[in-house]
C-alpha positions as CSV (number, residue, x, y, z in Angstrom):
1,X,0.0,0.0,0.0
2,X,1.4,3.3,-0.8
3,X,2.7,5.5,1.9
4,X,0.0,7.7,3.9
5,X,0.5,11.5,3.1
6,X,-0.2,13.9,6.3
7,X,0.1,17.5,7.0
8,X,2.0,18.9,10.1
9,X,0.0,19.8,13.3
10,X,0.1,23.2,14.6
11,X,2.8,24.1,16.0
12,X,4.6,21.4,15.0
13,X,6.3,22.5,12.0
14,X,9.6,20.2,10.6
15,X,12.5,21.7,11.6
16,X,15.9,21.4,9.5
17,X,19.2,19.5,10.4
18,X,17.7,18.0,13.7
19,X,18.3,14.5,14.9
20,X,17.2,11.5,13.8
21,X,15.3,11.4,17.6
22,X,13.6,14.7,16.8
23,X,12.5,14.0,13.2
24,X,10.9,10.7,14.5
25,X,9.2,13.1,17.2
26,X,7.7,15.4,15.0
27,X,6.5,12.4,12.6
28,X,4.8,10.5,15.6
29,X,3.4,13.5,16.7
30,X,1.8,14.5,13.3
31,X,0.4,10.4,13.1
32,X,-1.1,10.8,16.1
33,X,-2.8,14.4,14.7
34,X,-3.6,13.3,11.4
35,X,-5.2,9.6,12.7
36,X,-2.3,7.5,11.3
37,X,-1.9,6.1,14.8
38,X,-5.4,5.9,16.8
39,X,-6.0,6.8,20.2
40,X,-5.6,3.6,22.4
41,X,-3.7,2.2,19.3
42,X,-0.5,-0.2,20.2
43,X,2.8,1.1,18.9
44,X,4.4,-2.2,17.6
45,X,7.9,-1.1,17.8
46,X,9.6,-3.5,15.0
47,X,7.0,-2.0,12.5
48,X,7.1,1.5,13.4
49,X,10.6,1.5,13.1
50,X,10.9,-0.3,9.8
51,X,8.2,1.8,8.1
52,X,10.3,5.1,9.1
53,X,13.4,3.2,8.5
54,X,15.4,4.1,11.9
55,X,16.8,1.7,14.7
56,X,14.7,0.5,17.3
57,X,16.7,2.5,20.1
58,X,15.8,5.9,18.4
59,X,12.3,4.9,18.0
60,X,12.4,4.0,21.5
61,X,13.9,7.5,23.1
62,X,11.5,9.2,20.7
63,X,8.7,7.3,22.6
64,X,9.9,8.4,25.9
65,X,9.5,12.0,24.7
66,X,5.8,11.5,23.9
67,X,5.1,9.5,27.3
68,X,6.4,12.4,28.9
69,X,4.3,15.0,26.7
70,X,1.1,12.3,27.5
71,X,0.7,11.9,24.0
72,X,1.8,8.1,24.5
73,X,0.8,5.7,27.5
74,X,4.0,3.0,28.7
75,X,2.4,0.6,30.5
76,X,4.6,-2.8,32.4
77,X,4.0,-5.6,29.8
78,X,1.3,-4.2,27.9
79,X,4.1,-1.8,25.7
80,X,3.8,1.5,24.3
81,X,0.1,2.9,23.4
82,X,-1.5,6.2,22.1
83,X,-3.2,7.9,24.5
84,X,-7.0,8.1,24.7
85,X,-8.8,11.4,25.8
86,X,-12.1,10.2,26.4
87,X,-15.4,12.2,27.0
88,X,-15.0,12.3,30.4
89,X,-11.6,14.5,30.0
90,X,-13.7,17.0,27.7
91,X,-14.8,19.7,30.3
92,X,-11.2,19.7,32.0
93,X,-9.6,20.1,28.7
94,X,-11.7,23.0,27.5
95,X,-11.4,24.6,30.4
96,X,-7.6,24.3,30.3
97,X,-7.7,25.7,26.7
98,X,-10.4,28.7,27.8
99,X,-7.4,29.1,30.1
100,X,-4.6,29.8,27.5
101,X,-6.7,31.3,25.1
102,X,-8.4,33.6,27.1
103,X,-4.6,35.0,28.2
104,X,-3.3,35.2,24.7
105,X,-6.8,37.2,23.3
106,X,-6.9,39.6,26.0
107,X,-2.6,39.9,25.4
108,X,-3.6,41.0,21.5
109,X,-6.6,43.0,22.2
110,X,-4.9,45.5,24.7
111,X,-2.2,46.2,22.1
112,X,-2.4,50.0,21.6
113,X,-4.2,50.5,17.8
114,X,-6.3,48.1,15.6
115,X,-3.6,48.9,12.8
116,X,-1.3,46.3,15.1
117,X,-4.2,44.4,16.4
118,X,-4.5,43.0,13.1
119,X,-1.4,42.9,12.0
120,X,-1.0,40.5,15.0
121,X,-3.5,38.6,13.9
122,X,-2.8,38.4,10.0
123,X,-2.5,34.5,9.8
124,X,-5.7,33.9,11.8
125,X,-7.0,36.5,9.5
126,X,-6.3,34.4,6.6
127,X,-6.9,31.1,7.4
128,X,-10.6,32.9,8.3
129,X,-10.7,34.2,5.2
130,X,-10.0,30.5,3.8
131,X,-12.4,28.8,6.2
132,X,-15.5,31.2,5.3
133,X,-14.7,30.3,1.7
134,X,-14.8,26.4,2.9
135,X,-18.1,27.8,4.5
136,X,-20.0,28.8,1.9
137,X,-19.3,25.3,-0.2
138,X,-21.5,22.4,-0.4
139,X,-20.0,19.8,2.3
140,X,-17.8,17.5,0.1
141,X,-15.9,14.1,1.4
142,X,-13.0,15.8,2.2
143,X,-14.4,19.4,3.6
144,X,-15.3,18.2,7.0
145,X,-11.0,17.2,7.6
146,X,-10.1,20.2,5.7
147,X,-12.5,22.4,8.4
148,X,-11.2,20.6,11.4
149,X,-7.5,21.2,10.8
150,X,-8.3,25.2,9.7
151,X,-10.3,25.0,12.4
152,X,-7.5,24.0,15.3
153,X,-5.1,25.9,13.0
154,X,-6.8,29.2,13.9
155,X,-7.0,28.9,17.4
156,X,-3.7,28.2,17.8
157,X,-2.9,31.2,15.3
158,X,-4.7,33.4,17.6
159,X,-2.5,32.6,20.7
160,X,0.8,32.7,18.4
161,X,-0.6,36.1,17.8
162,X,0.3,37.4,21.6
163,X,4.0,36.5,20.6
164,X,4.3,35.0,24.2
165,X,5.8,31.2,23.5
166,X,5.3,29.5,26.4
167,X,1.8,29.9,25.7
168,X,1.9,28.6,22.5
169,X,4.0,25.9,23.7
170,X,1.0,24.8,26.4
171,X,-1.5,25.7,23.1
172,X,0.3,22.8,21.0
173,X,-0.1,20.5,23.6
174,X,-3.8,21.1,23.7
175,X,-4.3,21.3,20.3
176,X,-2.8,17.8,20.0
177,X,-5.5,16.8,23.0
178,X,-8.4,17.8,21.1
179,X,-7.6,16.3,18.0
180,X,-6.9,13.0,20.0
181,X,-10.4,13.3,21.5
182,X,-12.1,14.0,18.0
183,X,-10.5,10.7,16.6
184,X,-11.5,8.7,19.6
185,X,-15.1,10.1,20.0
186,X,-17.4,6.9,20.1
187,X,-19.6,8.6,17.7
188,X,-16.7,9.2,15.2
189,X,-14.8,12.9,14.5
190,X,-18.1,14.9,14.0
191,X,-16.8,18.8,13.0
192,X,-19.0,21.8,12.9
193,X,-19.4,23.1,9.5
194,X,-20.4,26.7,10.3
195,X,-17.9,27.2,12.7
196,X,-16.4,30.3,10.9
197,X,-19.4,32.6,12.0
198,X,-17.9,31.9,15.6
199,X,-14.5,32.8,14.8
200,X,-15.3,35.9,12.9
201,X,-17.2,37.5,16.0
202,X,-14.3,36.6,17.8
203,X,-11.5,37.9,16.1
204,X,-13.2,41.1,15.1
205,X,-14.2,41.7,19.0
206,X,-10.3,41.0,19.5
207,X,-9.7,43.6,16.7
208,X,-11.8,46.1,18.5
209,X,-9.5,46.0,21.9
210,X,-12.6,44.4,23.3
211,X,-10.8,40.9,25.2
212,X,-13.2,40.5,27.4
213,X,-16.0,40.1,25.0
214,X,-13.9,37.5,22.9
215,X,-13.0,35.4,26.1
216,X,-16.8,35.5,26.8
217,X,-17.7,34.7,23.2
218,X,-14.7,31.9,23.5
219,X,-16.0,30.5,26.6
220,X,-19.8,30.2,25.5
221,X,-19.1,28.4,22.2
222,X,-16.4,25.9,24.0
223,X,-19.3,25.2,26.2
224,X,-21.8,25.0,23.3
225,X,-18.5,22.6,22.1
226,X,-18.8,20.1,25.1
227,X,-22.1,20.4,25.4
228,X,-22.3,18.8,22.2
229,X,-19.7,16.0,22.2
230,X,-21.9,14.9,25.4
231,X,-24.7,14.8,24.0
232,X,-26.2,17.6,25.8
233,X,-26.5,20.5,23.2
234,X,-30.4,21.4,23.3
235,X,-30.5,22.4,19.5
236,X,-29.0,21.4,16.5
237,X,-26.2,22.9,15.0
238,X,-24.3,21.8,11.1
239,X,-21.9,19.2,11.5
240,X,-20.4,16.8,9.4
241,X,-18.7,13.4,10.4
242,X,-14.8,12.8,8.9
243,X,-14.2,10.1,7.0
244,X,-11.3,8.4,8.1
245,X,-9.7,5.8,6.0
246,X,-9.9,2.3,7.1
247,X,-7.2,-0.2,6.3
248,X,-3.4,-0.7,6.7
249,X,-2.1,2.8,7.3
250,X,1.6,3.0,7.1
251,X,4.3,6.0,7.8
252,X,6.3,7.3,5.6
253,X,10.2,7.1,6.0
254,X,12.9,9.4,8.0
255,X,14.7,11.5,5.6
256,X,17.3,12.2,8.4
């Protein structure tokens, strides 16, 4: 089976002349983001190592990395598995992002002049621009992935727009979270298809100087958000359901 192409998650963008042990990072972290490896998936090690073509003992110090980031679970006998964030995790981990976001909005909007407001903000901008376009499509069999990742991409564009690093650090690590709870959802990775009416309110409050609007805009539609991967959301709201390919999956080699 041909090699499974996958983009890079946010934040997590391949970086040049780095070891063999961070290449194999970065590509285990973006399997985990694009679905290559499932939550609660086992990492065989002799296969994951031949497919990228490295030595067992790299493979295993890059695992160690991602048990330490919680992205991977080590457990005595039972081996290396992806972790699982399951619906029960949901409120903690919105919370934790309403948390990080809610700093880096209110950072941006008490900049001194919309002129640098914005320009702060140019690559959410953008990718808003992108996803309203997306928007006003018909829902195609690939649309639904495509919103999801522009979709996490913004966020995280929004708090790399306060400049402040460890922030965005924290916000890769969530970002990473989410996703892992989409692809485990027991219903499947449902996305909201009209999500760009949400962002637009926010970022033009957040244009305005007005942070404490956004972060009360942010906090309502995260709760709308875990209302509705409960199963509590009162109303209906557009979604769409990613298809995720089924079969043998397989990484793509290291070019170290």
């Amino acid at each position: 089976m041909p090699t499974a192409q996958h983009s890079t998650a946010p934040g997590m963008a391949r970086v040049q002349r780095s070891s063999t042990v961070d290449l194999i990072t970065v590509q285990l972290r973006n399997a985990i983001y694009e679905g290559l490896l499932l939550p609660g998936a086992q990492i065989h090690e002799a296969a994951v190592a031949e497919q990228l073509g490295v030595s067992r003992g790299s493979l295993r110090e890059s695992a160690q990395r991602l048990v330490q980031d919680g992205l991977l679970v080590a457990r005595p006998g039972q081996g290396l598995r992806v972790a699982t964030v399951g619906v029960d995790d949901l409120e903690a981990l919105y919370a934790t992002r309403l948390a990080i976001e809610g700093a880096a909005i209110r950072t941006v909007a008490s900049l001194g002049s919309v002129r640098e407001r914005r320009r702060r903000l140019a690559r959410a901008l953008s990718l808003l621009d992108r996803l309203e376009g997306l928007g006003r499509q018909a829902v195609g069999p690939t649309s639904p992935r495509v919103i999801g990742d522009m979709d996490l991409e913004l966020h995280f564009e929004t708090v790399q727009a306060a400049g402040n690093q460890r922030l965005a650090r924290f916000m890769s690590t969530l970002v990473m979270e989410t996703r892992m709870a989409s692809l485990g959802h027991p219903e499947g990775y449902i996305v909201r298809t009209d999500v760009h009416g949400v962002h637009r309110e926010r970022l033009e409050f957040i244009s305005a100087g007005k942070g404490d609007a956004a972060v009360a805009q942010l906090a309502a539609h995260f709760a709308d958000t875990v209302n509705r991967l409960t199963g509590r959301l009162p109303g209906p709201v557009a979604t769409a359901l990613v298809d995720l390919a089924e079969g043998e999956q397989r990484l793509g080699p290291i070019n170290a």
